[in-house]
ROZARO-667801 format. One record per residue (C-alpha): x, z, y; chain; residue number from 1; residue in three letters. Coordinates in nm, 3 decimals, padded with zeros to 5 digits. Example, Ala and Ser with C-alpha at 12.3 -4.5 7.8 and 13.67 -1.06 7.14 Angstrom:
REM residues 2
<site><east>01.230</east><up>00.780</up><north>-00.450</north><kette>A</kette><nr>1</nr><rest>ala</rest></site>
<site><east>01.367</east><up>00.714</up><north>-00.106</north><kette>A</kette><nr>2</nr><rest>ser</rest></site>
REM end
This chain:
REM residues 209
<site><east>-01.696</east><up>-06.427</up><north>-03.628</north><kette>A</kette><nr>1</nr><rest>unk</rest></site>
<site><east>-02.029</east><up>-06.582</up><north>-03.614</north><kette>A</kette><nr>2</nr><rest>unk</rest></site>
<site><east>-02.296</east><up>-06.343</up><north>-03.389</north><kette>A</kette><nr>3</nr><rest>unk</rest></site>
<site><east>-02.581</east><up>-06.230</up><north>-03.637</north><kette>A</kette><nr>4</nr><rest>unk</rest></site>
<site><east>-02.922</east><up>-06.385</up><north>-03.575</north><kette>A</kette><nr>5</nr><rest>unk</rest></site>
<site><east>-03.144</east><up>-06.055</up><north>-03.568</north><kette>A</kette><nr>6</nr><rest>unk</rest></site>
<site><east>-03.518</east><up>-06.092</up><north>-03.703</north><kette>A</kette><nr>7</nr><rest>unk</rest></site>
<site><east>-03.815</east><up>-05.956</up><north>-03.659</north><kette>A</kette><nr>8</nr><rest>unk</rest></site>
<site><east>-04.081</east><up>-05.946</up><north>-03.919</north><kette>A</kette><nr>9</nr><rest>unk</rest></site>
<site><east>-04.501</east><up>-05.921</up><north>-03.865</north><kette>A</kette><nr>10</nr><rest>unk</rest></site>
<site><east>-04.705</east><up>-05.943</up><north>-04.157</north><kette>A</kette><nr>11</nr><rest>unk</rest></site>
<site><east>-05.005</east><up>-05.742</up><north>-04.276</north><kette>A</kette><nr>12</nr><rest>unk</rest></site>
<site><east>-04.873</east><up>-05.741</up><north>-04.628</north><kette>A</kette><nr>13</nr><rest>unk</rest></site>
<site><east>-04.619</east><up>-05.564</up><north>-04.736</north><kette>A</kette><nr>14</nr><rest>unk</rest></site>
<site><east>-04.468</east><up>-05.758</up><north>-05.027</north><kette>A</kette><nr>15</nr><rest>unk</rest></site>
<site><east>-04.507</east><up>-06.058</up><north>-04.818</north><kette>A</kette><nr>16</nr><rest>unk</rest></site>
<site><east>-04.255</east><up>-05.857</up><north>-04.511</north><kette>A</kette><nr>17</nr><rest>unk</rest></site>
<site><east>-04.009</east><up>-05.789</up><north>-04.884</north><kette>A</kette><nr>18</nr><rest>unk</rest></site>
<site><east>-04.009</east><up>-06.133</up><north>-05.009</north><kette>A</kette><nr>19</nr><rest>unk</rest></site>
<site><east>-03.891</east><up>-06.291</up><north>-04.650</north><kette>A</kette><nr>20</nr><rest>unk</rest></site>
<site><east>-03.633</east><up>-06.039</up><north>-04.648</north><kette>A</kette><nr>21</nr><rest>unk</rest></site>
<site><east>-03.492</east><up>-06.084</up><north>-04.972</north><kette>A</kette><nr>22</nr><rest>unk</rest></site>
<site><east>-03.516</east><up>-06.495</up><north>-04.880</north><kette>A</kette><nr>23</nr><rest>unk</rest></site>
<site><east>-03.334</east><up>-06.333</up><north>-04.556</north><kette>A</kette><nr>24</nr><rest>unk</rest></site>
<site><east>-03.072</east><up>-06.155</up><north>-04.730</north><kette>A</kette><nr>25</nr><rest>unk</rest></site>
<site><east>-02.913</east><up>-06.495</up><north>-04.872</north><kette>A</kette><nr>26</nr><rest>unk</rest></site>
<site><east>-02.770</east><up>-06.576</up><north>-04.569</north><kette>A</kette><nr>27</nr><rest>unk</rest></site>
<site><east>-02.527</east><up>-06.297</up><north>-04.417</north><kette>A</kette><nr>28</nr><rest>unk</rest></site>
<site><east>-02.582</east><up>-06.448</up><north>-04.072</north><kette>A</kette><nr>29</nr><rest>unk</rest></site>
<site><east>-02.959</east><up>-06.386</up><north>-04.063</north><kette>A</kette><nr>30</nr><rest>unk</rest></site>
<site><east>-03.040</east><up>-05.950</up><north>-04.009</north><kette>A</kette><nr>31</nr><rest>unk</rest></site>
<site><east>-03.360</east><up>-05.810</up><north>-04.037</north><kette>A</kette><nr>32</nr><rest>unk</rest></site>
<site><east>-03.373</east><up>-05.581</up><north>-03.719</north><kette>A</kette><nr>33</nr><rest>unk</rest></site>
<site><east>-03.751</east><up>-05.458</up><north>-03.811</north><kette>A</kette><nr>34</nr><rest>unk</rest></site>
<site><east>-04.109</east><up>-05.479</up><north>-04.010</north><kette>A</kette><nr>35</nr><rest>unk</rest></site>
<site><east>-04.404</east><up>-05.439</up><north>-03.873</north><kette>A</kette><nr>36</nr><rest>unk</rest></site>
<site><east>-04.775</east><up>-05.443</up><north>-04.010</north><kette>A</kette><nr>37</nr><rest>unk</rest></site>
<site><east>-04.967</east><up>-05.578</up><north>-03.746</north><kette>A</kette><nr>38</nr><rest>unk</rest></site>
<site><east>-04.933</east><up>-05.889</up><north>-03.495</north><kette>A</kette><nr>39</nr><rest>unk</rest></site>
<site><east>-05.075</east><up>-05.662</up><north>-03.222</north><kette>A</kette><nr>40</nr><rest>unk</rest></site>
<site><east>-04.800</east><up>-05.455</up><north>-03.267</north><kette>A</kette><nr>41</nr><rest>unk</rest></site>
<site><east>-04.525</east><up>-05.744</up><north>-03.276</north><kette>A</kette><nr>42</nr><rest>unk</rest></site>
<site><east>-04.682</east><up>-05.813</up><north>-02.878</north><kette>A</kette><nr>43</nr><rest>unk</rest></site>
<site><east>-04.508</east><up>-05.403</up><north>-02.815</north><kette>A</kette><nr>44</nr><rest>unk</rest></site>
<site><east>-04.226</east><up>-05.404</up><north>-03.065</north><kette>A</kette><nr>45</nr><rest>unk</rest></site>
<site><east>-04.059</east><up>-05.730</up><north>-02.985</north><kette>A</kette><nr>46</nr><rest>unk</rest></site>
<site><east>-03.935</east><up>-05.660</up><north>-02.631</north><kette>A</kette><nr>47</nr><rest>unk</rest></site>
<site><east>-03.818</east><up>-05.297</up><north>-02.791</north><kette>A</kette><nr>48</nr><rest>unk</rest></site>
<site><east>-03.630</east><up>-05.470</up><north>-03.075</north><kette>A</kette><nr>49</nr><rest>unk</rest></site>
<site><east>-03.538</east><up>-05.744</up><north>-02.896</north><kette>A</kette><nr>50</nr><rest>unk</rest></site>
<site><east>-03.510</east><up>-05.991</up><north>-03.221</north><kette>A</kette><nr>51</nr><rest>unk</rest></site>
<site><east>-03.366</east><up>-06.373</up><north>-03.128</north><kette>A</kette><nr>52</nr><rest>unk</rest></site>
<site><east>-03.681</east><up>-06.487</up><north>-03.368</north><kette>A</kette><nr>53</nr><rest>unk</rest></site>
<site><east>-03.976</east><up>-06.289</up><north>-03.422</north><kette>A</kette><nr>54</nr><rest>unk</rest></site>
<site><east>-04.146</east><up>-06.436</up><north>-03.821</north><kette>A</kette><nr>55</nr><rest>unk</rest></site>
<site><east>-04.477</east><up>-06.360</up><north>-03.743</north><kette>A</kette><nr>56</nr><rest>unk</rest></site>
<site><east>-04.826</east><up>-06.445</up><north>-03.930</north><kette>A</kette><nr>57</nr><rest>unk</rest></site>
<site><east>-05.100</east><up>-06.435</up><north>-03.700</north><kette>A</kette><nr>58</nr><rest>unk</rest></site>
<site><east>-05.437</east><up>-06.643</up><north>-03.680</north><kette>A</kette><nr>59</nr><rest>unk</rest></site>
<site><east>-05.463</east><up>-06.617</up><north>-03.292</north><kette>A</kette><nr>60</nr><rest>unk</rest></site>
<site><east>-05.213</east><up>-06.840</up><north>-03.113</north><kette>A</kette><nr>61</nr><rest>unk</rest></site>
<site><east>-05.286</east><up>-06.581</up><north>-02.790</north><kette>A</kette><nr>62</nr><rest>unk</rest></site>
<site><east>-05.014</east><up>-06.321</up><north>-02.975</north><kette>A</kette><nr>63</nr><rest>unk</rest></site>
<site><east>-04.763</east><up>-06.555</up><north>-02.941</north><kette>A</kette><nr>64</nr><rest>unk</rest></site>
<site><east>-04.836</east><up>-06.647</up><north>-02.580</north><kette>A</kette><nr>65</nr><rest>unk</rest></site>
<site><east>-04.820</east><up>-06.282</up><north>-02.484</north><kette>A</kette><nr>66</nr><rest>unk</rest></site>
<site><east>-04.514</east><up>-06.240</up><north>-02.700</north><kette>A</kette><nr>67</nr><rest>unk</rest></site>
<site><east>-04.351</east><up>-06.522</up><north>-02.503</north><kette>A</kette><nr>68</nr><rest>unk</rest></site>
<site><east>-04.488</east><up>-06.416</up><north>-02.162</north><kette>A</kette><nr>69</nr><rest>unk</rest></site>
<site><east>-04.355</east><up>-06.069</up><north>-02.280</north><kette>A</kette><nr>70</nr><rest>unk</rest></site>
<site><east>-03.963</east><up>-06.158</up><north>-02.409</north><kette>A</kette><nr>71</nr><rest>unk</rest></site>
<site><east>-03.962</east><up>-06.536</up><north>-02.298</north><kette>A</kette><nr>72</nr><rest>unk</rest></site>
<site><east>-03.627</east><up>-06.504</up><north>-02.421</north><kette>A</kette><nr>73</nr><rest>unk</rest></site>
<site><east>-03.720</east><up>-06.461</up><north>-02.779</north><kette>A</kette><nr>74</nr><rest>unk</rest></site>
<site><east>-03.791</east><up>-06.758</up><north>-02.997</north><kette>A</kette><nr>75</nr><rest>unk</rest></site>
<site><east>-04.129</east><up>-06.756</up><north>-03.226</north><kette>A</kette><nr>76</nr><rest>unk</rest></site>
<site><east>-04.149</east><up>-06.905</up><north>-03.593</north><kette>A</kette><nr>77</nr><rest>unk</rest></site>
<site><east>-04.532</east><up>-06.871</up><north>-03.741</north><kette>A</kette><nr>78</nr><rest>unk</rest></site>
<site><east>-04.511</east><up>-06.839</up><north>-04.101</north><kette>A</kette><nr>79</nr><rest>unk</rest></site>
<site><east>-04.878</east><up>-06.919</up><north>-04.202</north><kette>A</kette><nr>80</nr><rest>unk</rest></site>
<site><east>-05.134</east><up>-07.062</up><north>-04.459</north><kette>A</kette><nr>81</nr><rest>unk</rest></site>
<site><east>-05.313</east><up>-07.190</up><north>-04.248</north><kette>A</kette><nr>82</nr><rest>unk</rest></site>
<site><east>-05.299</east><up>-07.595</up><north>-04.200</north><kette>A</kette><nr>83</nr><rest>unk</rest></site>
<site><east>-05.594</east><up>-07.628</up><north>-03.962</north><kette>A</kette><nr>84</nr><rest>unk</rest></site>
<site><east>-05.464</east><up>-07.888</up><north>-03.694</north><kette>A</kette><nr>85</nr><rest>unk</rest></site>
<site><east>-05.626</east><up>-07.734</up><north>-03.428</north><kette>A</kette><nr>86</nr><rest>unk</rest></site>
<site><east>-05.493</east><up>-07.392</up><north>-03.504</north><kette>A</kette><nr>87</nr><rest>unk</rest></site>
<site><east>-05.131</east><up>-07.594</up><north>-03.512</north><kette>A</kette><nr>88</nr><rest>unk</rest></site>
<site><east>-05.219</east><up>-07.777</up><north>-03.175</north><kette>A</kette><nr>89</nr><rest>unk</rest></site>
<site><east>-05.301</east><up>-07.449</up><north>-02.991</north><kette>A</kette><nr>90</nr><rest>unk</rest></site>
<site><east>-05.019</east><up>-07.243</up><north>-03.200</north><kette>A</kette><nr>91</nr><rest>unk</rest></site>
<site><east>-04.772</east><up>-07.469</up><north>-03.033</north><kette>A</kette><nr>92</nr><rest>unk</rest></site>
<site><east>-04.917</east><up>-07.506</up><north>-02.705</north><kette>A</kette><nr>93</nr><rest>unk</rest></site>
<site><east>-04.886</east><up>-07.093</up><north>-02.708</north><kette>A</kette><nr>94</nr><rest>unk</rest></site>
<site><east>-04.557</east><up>-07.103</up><north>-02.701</north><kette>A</kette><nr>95</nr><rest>unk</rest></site>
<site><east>-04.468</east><up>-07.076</up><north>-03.062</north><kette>A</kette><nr>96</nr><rest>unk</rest></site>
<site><east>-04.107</east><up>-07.234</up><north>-03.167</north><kette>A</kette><nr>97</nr><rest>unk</rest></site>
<site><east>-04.173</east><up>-07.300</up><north>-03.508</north><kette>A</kette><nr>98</nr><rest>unk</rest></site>
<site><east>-04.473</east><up>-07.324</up><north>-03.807</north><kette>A</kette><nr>99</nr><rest>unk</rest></site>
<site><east>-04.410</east><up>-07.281</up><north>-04.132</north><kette>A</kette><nr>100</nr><rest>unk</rest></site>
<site><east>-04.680</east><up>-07.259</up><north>-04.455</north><kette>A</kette><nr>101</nr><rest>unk</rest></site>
<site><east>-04.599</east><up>-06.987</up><north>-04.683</north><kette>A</kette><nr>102</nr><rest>unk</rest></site>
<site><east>-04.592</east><up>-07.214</up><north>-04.961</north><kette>A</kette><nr>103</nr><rest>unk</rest></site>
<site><east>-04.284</east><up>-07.414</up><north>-04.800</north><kette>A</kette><nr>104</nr><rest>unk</rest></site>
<site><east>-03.893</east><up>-07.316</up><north>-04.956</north><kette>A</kette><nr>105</nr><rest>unk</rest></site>
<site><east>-03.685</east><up>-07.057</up><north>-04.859</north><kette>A</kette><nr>106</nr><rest>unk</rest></site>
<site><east>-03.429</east><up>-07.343</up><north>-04.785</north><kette>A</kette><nr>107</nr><rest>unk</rest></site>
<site><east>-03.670</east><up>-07.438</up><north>-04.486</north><kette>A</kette><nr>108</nr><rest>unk</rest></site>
<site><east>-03.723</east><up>-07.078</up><north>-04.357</north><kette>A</kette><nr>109</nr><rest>unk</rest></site>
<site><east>-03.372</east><up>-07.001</up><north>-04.333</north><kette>A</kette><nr>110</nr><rest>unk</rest></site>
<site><east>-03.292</east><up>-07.376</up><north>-04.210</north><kette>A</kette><nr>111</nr><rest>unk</rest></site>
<site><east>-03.519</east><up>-07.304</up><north>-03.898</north><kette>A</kette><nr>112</nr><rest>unk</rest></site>
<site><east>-03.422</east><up>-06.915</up><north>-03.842</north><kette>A</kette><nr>113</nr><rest>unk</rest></site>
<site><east>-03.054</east><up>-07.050</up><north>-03.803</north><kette>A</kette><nr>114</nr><rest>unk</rest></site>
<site><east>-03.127</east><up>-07.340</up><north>-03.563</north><kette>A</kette><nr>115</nr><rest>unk</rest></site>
<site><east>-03.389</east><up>-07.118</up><north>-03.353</north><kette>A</kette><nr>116</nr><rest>unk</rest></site>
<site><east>-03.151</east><up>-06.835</up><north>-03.360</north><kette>A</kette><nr>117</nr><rest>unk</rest></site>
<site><east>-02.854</east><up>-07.035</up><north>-03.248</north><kette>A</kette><nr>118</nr><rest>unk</rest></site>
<site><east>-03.079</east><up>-07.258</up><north>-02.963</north><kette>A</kette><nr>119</nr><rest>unk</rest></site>
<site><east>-03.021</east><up>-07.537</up><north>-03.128</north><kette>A</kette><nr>120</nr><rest>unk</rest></site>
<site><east>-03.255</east><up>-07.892</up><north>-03.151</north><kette>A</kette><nr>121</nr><rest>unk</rest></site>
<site><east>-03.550</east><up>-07.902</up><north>-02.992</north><kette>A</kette><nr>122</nr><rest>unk</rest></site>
<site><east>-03.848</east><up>-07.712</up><north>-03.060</north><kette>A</kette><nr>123</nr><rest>unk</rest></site>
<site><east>-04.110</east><up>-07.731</up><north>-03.176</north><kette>A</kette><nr>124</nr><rest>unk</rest></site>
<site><east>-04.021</east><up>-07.708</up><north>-03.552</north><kette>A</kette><nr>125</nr><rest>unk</rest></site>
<site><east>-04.310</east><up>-07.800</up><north>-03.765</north><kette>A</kette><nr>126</nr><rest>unk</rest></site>
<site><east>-04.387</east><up>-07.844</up><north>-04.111</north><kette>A</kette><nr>127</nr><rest>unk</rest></site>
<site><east>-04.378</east><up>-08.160</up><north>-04.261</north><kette>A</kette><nr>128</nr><rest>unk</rest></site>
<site><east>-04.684</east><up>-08.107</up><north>-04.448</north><kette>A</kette><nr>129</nr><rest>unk</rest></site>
<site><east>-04.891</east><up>-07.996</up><north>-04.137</north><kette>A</kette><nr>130</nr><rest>unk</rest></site>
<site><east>-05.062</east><up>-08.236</up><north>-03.940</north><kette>A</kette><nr>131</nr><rest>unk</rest></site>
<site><east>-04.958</east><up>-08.226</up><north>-03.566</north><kette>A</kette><nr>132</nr><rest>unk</rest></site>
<site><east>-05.030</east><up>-08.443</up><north>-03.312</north><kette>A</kette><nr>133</nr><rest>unk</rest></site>
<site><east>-04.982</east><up>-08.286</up><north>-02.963</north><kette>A</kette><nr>134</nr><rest>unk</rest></site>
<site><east>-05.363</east><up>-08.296</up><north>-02.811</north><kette>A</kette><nr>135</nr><rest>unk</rest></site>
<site><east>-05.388</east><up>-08.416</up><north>-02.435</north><kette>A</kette><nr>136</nr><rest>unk</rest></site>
<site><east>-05.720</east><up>-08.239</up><north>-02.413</north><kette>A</kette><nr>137</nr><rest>unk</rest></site>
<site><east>-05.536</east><up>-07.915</up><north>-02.429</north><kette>A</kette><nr>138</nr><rest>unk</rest></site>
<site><east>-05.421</east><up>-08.030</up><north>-02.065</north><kette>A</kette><nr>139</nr><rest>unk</rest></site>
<site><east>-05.037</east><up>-08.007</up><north>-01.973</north><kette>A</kette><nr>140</nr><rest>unk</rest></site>
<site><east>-05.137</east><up>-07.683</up><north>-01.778</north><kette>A</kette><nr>141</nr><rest>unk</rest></site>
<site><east>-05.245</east><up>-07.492</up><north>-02.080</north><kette>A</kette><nr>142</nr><rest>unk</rest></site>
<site><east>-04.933</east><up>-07.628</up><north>-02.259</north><kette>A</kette><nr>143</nr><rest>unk</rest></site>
<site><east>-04.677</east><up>-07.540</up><north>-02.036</north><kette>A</kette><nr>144</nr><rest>unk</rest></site>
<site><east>-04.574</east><up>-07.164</up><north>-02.013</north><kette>A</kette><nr>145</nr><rest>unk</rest></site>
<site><east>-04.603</east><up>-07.038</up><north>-01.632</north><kette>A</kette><nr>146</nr><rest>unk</rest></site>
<site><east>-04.192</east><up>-06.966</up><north>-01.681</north><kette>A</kette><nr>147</nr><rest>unk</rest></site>
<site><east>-04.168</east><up>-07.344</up><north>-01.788</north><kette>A</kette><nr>148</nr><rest>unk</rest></site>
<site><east>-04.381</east><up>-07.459</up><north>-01.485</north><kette>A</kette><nr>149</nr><rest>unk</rest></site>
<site><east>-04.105</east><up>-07.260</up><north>-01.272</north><kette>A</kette><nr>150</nr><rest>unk</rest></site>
<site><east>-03.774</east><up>-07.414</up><north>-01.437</north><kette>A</kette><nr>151</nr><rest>unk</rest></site>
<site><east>-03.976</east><up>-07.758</up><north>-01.421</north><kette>A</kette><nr>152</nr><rest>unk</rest></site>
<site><east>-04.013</east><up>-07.710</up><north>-01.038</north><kette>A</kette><nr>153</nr><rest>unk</rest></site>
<site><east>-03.683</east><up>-07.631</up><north>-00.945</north><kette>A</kette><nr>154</nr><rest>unk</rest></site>
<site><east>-03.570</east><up>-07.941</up><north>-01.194</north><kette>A</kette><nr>155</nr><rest>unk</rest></site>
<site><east>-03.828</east><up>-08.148</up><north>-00.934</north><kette>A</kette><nr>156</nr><rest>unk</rest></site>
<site><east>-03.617</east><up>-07.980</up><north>-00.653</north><kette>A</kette><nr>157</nr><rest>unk</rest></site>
<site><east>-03.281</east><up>-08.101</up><north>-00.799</north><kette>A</kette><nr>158</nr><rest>unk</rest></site>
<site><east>-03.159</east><up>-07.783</up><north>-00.971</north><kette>A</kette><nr>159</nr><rest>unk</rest></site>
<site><east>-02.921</east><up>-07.797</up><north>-01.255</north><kette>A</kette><nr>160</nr><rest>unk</rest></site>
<site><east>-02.967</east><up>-07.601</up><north>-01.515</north><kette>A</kette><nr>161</nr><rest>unk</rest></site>
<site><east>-02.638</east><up>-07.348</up><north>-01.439</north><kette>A</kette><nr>162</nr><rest>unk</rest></site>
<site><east>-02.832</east><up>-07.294</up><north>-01.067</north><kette>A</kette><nr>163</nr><rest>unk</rest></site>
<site><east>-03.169</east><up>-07.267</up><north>-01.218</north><kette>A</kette><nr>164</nr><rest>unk</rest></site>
<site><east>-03.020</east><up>-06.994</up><north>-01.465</north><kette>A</kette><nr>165</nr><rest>unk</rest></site>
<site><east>-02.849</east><up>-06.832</up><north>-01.123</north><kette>A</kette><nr>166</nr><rest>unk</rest></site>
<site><east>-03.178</east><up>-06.821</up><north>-00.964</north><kette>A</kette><nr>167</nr><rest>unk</rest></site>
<site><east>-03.419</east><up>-06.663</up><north>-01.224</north><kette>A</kette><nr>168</nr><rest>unk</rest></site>
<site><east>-03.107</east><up>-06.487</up><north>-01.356</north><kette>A</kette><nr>169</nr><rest>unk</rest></site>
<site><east>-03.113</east><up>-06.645</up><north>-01.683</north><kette>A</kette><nr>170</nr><rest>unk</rest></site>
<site><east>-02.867</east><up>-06.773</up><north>-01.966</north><kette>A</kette><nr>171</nr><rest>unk</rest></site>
<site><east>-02.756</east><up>-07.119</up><north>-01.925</north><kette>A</kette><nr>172</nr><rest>unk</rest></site>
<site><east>-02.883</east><up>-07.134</up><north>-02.278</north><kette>A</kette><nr>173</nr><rest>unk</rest></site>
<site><east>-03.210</east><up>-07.031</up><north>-02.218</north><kette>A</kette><nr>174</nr><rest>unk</rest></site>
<site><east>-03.268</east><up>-07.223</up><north>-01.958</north><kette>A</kette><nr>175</nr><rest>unk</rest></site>
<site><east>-03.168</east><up>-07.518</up><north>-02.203</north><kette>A</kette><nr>176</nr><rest>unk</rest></site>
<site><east>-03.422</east><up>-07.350</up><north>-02.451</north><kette>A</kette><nr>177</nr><rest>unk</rest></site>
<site><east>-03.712</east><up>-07.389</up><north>-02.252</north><kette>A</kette><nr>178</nr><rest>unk</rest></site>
<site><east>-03.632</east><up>-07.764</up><north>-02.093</north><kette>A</kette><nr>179</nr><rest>unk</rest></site>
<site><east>-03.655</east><up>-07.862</up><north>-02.457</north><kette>A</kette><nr>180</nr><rest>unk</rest></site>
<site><east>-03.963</east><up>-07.706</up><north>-02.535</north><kette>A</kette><nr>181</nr><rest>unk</rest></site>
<site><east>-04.102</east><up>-07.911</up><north>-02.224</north><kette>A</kette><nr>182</nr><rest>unk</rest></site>
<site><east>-03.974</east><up>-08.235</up><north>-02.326</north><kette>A</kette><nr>183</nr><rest>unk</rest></site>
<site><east>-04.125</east><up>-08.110</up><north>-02.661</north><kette>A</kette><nr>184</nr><rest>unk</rest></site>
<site><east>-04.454</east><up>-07.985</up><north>-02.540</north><kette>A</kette><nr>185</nr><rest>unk</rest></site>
<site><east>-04.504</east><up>-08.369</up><north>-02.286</north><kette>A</kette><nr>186</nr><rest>unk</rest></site>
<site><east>-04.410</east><up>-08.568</up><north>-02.581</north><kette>A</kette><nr>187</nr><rest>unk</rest></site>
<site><east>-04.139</east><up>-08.743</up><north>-02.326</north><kette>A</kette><nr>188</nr><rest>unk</rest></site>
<site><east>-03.767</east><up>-08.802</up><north>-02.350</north><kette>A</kette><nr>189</nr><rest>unk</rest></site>
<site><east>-03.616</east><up>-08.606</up><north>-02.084</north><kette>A</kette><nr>190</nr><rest>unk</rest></site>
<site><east>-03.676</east><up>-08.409</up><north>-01.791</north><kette>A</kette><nr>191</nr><rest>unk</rest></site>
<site><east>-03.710</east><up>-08.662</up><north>-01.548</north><kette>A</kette><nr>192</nr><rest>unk</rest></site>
<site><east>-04.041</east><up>-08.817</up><north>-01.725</north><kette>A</kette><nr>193</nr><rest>unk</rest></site>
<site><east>-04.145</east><up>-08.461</up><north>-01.787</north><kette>A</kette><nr>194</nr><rest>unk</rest></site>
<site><east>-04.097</east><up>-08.415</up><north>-01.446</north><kette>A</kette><nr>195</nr><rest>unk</rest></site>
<site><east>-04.247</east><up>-08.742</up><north>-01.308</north><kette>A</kette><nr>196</nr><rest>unk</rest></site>
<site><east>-04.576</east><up>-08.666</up><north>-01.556</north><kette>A</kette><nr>197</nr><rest>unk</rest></site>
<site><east>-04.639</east><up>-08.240</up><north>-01.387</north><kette>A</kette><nr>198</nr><rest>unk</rest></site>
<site><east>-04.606</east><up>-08.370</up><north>-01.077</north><kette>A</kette><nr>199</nr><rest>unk</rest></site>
<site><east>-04.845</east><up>-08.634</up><north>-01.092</north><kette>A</kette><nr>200</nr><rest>unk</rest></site>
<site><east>-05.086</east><up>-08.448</up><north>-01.254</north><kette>A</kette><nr>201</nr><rest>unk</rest></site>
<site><east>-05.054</east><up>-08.182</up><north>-00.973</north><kette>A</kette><nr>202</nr><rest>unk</rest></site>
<site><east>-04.929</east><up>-07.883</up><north>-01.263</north><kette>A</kette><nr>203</nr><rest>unk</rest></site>
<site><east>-04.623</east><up>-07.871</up><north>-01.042</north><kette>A</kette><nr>204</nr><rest>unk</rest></site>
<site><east>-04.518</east><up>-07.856</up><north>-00.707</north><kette>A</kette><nr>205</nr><rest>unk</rest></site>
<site><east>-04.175</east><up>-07.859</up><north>-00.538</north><kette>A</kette><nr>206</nr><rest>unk</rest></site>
<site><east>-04.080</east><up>-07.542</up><north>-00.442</north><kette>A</kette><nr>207</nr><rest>unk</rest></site>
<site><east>-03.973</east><up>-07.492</up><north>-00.072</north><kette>A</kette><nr>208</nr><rest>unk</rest></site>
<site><east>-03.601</east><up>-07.498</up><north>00.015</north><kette>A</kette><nr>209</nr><rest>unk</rest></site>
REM end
C-alpha cells in the first residue's frame, strides 16, 4: 500500500485552510496532518508535525528559508496571489519547492503535492502563469541553501550520493531531493556543471579528506 503524503496547512484564513482540504480529501493518498493560522507559526509547527509538504501562504520568502533551514527534509509548496516576479525569484531562491496562485485548479495542487510528496521531478514547480526567470543578481550564494553548499562540496570531492547520505546521515532520497533543487536553482543540467559553476565562483570549496 502506497505511504500517505502528510500535509501541512498555513493560511490566515480559515475557509481558505477548508477549501484546500476538501481539494485534499479527493485524493486518499494526500492527509492533512495539521492547520495553522499564521506562517510564523508554520516556522515552530512544521518540525513538530513533521508534514512531507508544508501548503503555506506567506508574503516573505524568509519563512520558507527558516522552514527549510529548520526541517530541510520537508518540501515547501507556496500557494499565493501574488504574481510579482521578484517575490517568485526570491520565493524560490528561499528554498521553496513549489508556487502556486490560488486561482490555479485543484488538478494542479494535488498534481504537485503528489510529485513533492513522493520526491519526484525536479523542483522547482512553478506556475505556468507566473513569470520566472531565475535572477543572477540574486548571486548563487543567496540561492543555494548552506545544506546544498555542503552536499555540493562533497559532490566536488567525489561523493556519491549513498556516501554523501552516510555522512550527513541522510536518506538517499533526500540527498537526491536537494541535488535537484541545485541543478534547479544554477539553471544547469547536472551536477558536474553545477559543480564546475560554485567552484568557480568561489561559493564552494572542497572539503578536506
Amino acid at each position: 500500500m502506497q505511504r500517505s503524503i502528510r500535509v501541512l496547512l498555513a493560511d490566515r484564513y480559515q475557509i481558505v485552510r477548508h477549501g484546500v482540504r476538501l481539494i485534499l480529501q479527493q485524493d486518499s493518498n494526500l492527509r492533512v496532518v495539521g492547520e495553522i493560522a499564521s506562517a510564523e507559526e508554520a516556522v515552530e509547527v512544521t518540525p513538530r508535525q513533521d508534514p512531507d509538504v508544508v501548503v503555506i501562504d506567506t508574503d516573505h520568502p524568509d519563512t520558507v528559508r527558516r522552514i527549510k533551514h529548520r526541517s530541510p527534509r520537508v518540501r515547501v509548496l507556496v500557494l499565493t496571489q501574488q504574481s510579482n516576479p521578484t517575490f517568485v525569484n526570491e520565493t524560490i531562491a528561499a528554498g521553496a519547492d513549489a508556487i502556486l496562485l490560488k486561482e490555479g485548479s485543484s488538478t494542479d495542487l494535488i498534481r504537485a503535492l503528489q510529485t513533492l510528496g513522493r520526491g519526484e521531478g525536479a523542483s522547482p514547480l512553478i506556475d505556468p502563469k507566473l513569470q520566472w526567470k531565475p535572477r543572477r543578481t540574486l548571486g548563487v550564494v543567496d540561492a543555494l541553501s548552506e545544506r546544498e553548499r555542503e552536499i555540493l562540496s562533497l559532490v566536488a570531492a567525489g561523493h556519491t550520493s549513498k556516501a554523501i547520505a552516510r555522512k550527513l546521515q541522510l536518506s538517499p532520497r533526500t540527498v537526491g531531493n536537494h541535488r535537484a533543487r541545485i541543478i534547479a536553482k544554477l539553471q544547469v543540467d547536472n551536477c558536474v556543471q553545477a559543480t564546475a559553476q560554485a567552484l568557480q565562483l568561489g561559493v564552494i570549496a572542497i572539503p578536506a579528506a
